[in-house]
C-alpha positions in Angstrom: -47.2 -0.5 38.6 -47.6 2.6 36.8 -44.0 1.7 35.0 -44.9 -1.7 33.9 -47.9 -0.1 32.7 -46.0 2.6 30.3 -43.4 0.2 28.9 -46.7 -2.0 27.6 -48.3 1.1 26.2 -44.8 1.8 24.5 -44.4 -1.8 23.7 -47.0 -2.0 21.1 -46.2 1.6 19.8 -44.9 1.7 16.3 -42.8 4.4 15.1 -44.0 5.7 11.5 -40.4 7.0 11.0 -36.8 7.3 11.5 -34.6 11.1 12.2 -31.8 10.6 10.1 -29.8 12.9 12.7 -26.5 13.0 10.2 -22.5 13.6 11.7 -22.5 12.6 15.2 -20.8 15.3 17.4 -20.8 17.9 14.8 -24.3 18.8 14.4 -23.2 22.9 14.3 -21.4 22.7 11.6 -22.0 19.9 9.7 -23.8 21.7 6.9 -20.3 22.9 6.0 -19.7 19.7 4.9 -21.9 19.6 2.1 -19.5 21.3 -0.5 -17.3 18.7 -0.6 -20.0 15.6 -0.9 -21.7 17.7 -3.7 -18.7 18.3 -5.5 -17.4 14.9 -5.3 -21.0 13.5 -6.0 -21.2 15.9 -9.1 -17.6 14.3 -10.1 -18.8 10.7 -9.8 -21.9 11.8 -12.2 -19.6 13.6 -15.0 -16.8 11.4 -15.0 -18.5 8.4 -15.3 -21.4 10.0 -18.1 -17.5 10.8 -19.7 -17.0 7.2 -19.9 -19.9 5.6 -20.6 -19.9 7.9 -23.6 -16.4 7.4 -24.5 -16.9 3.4 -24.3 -20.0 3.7 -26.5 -19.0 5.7 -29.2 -15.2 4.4 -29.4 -15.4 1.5 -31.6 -11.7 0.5 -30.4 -13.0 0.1 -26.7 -15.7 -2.7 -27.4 -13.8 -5.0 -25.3 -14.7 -7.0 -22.3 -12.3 -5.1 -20.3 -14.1 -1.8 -21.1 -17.7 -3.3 -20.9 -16.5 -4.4 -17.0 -15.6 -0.7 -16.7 -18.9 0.6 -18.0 -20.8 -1.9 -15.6 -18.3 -0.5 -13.0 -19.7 3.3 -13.9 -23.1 2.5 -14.0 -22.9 1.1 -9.8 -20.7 3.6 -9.3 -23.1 6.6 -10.1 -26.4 4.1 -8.5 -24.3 3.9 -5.3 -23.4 7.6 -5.1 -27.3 8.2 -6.0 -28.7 6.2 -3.6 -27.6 8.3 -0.2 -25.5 11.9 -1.6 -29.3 13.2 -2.6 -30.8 12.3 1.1 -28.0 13.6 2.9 -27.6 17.0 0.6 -31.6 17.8 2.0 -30.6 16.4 5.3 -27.8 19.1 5.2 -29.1 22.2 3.1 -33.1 21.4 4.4 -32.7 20.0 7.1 -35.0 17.1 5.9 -33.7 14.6 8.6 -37.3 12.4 8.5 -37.7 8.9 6.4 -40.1 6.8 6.2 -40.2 3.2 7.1 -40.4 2.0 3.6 -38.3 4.4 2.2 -35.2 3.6 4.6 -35.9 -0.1 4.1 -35.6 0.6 0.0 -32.4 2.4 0.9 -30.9 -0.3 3.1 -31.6 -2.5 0.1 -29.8 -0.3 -2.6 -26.6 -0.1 -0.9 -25.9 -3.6 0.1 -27.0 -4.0 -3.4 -24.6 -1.8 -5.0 -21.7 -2.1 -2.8 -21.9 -6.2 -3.2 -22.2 -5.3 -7.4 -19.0 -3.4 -6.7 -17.3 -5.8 -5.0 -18.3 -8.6 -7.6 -17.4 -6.5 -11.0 -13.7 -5.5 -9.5 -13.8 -9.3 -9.4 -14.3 -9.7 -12.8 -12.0 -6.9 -13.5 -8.8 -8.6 -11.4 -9.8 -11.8 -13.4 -9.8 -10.0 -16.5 -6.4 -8.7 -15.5 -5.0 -11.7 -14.6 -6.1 -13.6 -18.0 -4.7 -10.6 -20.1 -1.3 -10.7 -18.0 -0.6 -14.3 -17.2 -2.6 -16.1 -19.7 -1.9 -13.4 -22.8 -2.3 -16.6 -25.8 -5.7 -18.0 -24.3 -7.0 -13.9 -23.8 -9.2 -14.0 -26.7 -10.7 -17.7 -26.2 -11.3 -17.1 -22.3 -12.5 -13.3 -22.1 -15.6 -13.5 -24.3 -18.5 -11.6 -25.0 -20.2 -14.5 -23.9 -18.4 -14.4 -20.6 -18.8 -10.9 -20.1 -23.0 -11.4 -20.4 -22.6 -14.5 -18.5 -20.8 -12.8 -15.0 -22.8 -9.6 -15.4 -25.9 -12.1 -15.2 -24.7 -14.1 -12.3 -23.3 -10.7 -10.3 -26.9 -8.8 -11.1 -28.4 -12.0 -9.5 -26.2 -12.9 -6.7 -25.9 -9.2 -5.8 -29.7 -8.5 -5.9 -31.4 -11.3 -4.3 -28.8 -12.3 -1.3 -29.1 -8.5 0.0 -33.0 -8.7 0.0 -32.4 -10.5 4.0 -31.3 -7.6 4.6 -34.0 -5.0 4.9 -36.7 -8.0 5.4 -35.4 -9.2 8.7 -34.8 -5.1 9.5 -38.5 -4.6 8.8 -39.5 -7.7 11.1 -37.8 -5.6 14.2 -40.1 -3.3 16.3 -39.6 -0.3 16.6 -41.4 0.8 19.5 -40.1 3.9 21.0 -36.6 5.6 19.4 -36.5 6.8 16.3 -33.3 9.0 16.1 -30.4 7.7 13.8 -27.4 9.2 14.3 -26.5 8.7 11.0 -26.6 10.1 7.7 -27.9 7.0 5.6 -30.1 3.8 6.7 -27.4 1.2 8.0 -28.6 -1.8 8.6 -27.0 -2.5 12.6 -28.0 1.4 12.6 -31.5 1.4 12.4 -31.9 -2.1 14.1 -30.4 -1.3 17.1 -33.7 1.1 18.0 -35.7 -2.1 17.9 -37.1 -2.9 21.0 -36.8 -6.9 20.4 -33.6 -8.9 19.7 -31.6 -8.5 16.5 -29.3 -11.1 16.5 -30.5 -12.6 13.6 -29.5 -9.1 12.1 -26.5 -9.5 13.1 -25.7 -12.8 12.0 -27.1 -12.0 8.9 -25.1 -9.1 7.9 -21.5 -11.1 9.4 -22.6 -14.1 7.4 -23.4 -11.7 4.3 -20.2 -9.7 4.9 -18.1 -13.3 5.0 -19.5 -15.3 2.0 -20.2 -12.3 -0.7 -17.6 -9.5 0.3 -15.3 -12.2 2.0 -14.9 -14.1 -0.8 -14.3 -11.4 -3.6 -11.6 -9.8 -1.5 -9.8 -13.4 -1.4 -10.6 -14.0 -4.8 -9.0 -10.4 -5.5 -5.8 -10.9 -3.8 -5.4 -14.5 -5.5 -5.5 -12.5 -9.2 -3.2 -9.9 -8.1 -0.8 -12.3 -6.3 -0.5 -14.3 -9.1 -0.5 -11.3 -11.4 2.8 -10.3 -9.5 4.8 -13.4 -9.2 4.3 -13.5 -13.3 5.4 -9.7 -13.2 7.9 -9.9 -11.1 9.4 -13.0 -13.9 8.9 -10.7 -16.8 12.7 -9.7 -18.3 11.8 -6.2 -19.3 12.0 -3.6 -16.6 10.0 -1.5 -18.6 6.7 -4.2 -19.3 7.2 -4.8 -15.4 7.3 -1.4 -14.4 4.2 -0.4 -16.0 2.2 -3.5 -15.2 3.2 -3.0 -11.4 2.1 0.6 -11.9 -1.0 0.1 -13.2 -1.8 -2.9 -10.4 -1.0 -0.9 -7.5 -3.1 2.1 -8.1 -6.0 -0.2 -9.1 -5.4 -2.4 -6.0 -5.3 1.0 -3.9 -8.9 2.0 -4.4 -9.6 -1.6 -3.8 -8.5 -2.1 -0.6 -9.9 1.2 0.7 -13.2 -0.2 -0.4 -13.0 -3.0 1.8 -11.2 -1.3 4.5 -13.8 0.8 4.8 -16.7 -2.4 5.2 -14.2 -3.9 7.6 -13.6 -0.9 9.8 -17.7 0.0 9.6 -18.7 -3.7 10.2 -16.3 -3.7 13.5 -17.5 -0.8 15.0 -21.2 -2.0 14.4 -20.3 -5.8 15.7 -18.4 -4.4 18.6 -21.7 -2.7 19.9 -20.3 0.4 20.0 -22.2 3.7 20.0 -20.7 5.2 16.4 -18.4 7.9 16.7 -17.7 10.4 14.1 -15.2 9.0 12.0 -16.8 5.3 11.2 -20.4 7.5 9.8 -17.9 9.5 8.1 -16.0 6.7 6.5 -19.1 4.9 5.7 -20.1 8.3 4.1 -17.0 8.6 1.9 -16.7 4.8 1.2 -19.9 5.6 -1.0 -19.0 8.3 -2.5 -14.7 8.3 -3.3 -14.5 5.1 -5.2 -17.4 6.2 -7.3 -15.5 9.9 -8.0 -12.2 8.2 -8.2 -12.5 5.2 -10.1 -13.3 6.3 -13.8 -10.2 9.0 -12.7 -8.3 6.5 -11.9 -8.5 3.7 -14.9 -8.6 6.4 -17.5 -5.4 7.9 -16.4 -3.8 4.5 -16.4 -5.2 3.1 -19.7 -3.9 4.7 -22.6 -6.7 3.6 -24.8 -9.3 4.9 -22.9 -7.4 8.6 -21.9 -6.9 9.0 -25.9 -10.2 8.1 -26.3 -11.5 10.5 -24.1 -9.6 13.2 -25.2 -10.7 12.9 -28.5 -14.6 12.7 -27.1 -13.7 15.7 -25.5 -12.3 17.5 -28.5 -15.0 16.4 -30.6 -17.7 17.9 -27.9 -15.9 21.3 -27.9 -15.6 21.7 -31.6 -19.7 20.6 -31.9 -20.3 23.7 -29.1 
């Protein structure tokens, strides 16, 4: 009797908040771990100011293909934002409590800016493709106009189709555990302390996964496929080379971007209880690409690395 009686009491208990508990297993010495996420976040911030402020003030790189990479450094530095800050005081101040609300907000920002990530490398293969296998219908195709028009439709697919998300989350009751061990507020996470059923959560974030991040990634492997075979037709070694070059390493961070969602989205679907190295994948899945990516397509773009050299030059000669 006495039993029944206590899981009713704790049945209409609500928990006020969740213990973000960080790096399962390595709760010790996980705090040493905060060097590296700082200095990688504080790389993702400087390098992609660096370009924003290159693009701007470089008349040369108002292009479409630079106004995708701009978009690009604007998610980058919102996704970094949205969980390096929490898990730096989670680590230094041990400020492991969120709120409801506040872990809710978070669950929406980074299904919001990892899906705007997924959708501008979109429009940056397509870009790619148009500029290598349609070069004569470059300038007609790649617009302005198109460039406002997919920022539009990503900022709207991206921002309303992840609002499911932390609304069917905050539907769950949480009635008597509280402690995520985690560092951030994953969706399958936090809903696996509800004390109801959360399949719909789980449908939700598979059906999510499928349709936005799904379709980019076949969408992405269609540009660069055909982006080869017209490579691979090209009769100067040298235009082939450096085409192929340029691909790979781009195609490189992409596919450990979704890697990483696969790999996360397995371990959650599988009903596992996370281990170490999926938290810490999801972990760095937020924070490389946005650290490496302006690295990465300024190195390989001579317009833009000139460019930033000579923002560079121009900043040390004001100081």
């Amino acid at each position: 009797m006495f039993p029944d009686l206590r899981d009713s009491n704790s049945s209409k208990f609500q928990v006020s908040e969740f213990i973000l508990l960080g790096f399962p297993g390595i709760h010790g010495w996980q705090h040493w771990l905060s060097l590296p996420l700082a200095l990688l976040y504080l790389l993702a911030l400087s390098a992609n100011v660096l370009i924003l402020i290159t693009i701007n003030q470089e008349t040369m790189l108002h292009q479409p293909m630079y106004h995708f990479l701009g978009i690009l450094a604007v998610v980058d530095m919102g996704l970094a934002t949205t969980i390096v800050p929490k898990i730096l005081a989670i680590l230094w101040f041990n400020a492991k409590a969120i709120s409801l609300p506040e872990c809710f907000a978070q669950m929406y920002a980074i299904h919001c800016f990892v899906a705007m990530e997924s959708g501008i490398f979109v429009c940056m293969a397509i870009n790619r493709y148009v500029a290598i296998c349609r070069p004569l219908h470059y300038t007609s195709m790649i617009t302005e106009s198109f460039v406002i028009k997919a920022t539009v439709f990503m900022v709207l697919r991206n921002g309303l189709c992840p609002i499911s998300v932390p609304v069917l989350a905050a539907q769950r009751h949480y009635c008597s555990r509280n402690q995520i061990e985690h560092c951030l507020c994953s969706n399958l996470g936090v809903t696996s302390l509800s004390c109801d059923d959360r399949t719909i959560n789980s449908v939700n974030q598979l059906f999510l996964g499928w349709t936005l991040m799904g379709g980019d990634l076949v969408l992405i492997i269609l540009s660069y496929a055909l982006i080869l075979h017209s490579v691979l037709k090209l009769s100067s070694v040298e235009a082939a080379s450096k085409a192929l070059s340029t691909c790979t390493s781009h195609l490189i961070l992409i596919l450990f971007f979704y890697t990483a969602v696969i790999v996360i989205s397995i371990t959650y679907g599988a009903g596992m209880r996370v281990p170490l190295i999926p938290v810490l994948l999801n972990v760095l899945h937020n924070v490389i690409p946005p650290a490496l990516n302006p690295m990465v397509y300024a190195l390989k773009n001579k317009e833009l690395r000139q460019s930033l050299f000579k923002v560079l030059r121009l900043g040390t000669k004001g100081h």
